[in-house]
Legacy VTK file of the C-alpha trace (Angstrom):
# vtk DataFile Version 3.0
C-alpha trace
ASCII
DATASET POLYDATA
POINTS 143 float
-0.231 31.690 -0.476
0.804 31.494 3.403
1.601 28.424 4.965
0.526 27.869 8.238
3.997 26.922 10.491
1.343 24.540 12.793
-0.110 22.728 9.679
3.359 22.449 8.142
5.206 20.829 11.641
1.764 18.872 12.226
1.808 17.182 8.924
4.987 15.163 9.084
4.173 13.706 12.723
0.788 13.077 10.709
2.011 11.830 7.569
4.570 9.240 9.236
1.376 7.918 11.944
-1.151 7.568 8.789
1.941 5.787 6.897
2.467 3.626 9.485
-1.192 3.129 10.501
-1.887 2.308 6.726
0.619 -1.106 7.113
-0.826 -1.747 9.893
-4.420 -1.781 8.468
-2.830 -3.697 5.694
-1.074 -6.543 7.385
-3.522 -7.256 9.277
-6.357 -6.895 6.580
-6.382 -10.864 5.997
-7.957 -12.345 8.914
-9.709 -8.859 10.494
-11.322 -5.510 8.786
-8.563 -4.119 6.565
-6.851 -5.474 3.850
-4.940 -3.446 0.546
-8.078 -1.170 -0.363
-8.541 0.660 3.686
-4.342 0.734 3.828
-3.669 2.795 0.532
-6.513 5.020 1.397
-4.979 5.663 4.738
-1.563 5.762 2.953
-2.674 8.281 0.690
-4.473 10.793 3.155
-1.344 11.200 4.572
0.280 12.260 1.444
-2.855 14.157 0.625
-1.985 16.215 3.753
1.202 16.541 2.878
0.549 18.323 -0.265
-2.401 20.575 1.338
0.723 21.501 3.664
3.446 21.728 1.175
2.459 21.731 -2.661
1.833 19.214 -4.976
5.307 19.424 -6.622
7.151 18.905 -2.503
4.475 16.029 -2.673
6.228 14.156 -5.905
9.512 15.295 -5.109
9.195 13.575 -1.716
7.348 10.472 -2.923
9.997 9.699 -5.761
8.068 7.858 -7.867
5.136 9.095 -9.744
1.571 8.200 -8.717
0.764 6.609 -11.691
3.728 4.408 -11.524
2.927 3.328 -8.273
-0.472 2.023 -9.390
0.515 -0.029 -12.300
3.190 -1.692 -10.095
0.489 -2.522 -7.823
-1.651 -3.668 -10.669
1.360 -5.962 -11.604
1.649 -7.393 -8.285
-1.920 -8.081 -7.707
-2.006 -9.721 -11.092
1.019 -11.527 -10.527
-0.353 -12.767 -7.374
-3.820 -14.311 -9.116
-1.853 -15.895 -11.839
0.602 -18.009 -9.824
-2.362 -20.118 -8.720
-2.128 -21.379 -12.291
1.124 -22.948 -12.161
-0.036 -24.903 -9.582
-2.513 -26.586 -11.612
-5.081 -24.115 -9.318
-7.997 -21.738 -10.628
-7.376 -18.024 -11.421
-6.679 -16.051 -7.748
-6.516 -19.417 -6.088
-4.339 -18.748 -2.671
-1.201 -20.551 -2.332
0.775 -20.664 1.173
4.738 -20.972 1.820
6.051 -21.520 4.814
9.272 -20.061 5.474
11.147 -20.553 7.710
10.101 -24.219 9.279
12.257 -26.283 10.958
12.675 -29.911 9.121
13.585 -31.468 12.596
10.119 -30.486 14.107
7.224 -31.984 11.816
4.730 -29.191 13.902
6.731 -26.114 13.149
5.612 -24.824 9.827
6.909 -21.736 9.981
6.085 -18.314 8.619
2.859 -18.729 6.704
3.095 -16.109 3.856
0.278 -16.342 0.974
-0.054 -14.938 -1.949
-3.086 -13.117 -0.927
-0.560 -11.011 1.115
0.606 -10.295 -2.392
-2.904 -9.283 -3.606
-3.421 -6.999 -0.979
0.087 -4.996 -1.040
-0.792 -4.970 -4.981
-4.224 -3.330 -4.017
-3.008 -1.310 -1.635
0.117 0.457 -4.206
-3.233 0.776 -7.268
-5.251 2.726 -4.442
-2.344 4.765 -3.177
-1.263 5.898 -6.160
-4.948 6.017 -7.979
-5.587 8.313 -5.066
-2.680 10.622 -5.192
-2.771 10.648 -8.887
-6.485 12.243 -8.308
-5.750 14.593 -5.400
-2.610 15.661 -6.941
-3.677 16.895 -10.541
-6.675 18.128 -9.263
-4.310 20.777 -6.749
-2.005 21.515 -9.359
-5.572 22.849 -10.912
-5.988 25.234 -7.789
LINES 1 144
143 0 1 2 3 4 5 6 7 8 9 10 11 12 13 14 15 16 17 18 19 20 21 22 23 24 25 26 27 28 29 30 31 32 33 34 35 36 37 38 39 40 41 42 43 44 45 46 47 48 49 50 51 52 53 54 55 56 57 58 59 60 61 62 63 64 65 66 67 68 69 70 71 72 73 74 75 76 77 78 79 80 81 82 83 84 85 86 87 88 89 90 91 92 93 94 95 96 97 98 99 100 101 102 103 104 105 106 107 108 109 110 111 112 113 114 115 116 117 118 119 120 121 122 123 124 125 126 127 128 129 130 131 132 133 134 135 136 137 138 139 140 141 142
């Protein structure tokens, strides 16, 4: 099999944009369209390119981790991030804020809002990245 020298310079410019574009679409997921679920599909078309471009085995040598690992970590973290509701007395998935950052002299600075729906949605976003890859890759190790 030939690879094309155009497909194979394209697709790192490509995979780095869609990377990037995919935490985009996932930070900003909580108050607009996006979220976890849009982000790892972005994530993973970019990696999905990558191995079109440059085999399934460059694919998991480049993305260190296997894709199947990646999704249970993800699993972890978005069940991680429903259960700490419950040690606040809160229902199941109940979202709990920090504020980091806030200045105790200054009773309106809050600071950093963070919630643990942040959490829910990087843990979504690692079970459809990897889910994904995990798909695309054993089905081209089939071709």
């Amino acid at each position: 099999m030939s690879k094309s020298i155009i497909l194979v310079a394209a697709t790192r410019l490509l995979t780095a944009l869609l990377l990037l574009f995919s935490i985009y679409m996932l930070l900003r997921g909580h108050n607009l369209p996006g979220g976890g679920f849009i982000g790892g599909l972005i994530g993973a078309t970019g990696f999905v390119l990558y191995a079109i471009a440059h085999g399934p085995e460059s694919t998991l040598r480049t993305l260190r981790y296997q894709p199947q690992d990646i999704a249970m970590v993800g699993l972890g973290i978005a069940l991680a991030a429903g259960v700490y509701a419950v040690f606040f007395g809160e229902a199941f998935f109940t979202g709990q804020w920090w504020f980091a950052g806030a200045d105790p002299a200054d009773p309106d600075d809050k600071g950093l809002p963070i919630s643990s729906v942040l959490f829910f949605d990087i843990g979504v976003y690692l079970v459809v990245f990897g889910s994904i890859l995990t798909l695309v890759l054993a089905l081209e190790e089939e071709v």
